[in-house]
N, C-alpha and C positions, 0 to 999 in steps of 0.2 A: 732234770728228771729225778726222781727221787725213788729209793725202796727203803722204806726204816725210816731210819731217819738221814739216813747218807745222801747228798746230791752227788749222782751218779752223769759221767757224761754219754751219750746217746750211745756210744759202741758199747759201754758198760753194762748200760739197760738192754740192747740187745740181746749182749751175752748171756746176761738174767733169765731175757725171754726164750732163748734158745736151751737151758740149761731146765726152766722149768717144764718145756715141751718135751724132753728128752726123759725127763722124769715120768711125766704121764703116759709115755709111748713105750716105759720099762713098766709100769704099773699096769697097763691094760697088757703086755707081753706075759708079765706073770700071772694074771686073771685067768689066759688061755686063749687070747684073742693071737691069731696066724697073720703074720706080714705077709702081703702081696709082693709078687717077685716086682713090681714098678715100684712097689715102697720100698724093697730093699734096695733097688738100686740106688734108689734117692738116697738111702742115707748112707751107703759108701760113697755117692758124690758130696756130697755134706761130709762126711768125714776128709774127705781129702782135700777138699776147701778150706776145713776147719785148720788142718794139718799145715797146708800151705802157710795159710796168715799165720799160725803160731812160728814155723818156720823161718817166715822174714822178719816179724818184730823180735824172734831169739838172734837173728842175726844184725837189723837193726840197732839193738841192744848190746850185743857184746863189745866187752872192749878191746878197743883197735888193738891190742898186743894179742891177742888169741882169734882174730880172722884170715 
């Protein structure tokens, strides 16, 4: 997958696509457009999803002297 000119690998390009969805959903919020309480809940489970994975590959990630 590709954005630019970078080959990105698929969880990359997701991020991509989750990060530009996030943009347009702040961009219509500044326009004046009102989240629905089922859209807000969605994006607190979305954030804590999101929270989670960053969670495990920071712990994935660190190294063995500091877990």
């Amino acid at each position: 997958m590709k954005l630019g000119e970078s080959t990105l690998t698929e969880a990359e390009y997701l991020l991509h696509q989750i990060i530009s969805s996030t943009e347009l959903i702040l961009d219509d919020l500044h326009d004046g457009s009102i989240i629905s309480e089922r859209n807000y809940d969605q994006l607190k489970l979305a954030d804590q999803i999101l929270f989670d994975i960053q969670e495990e590959l920071n712990n994935i990630n660190k190294p063995s002297h500091l877990k």
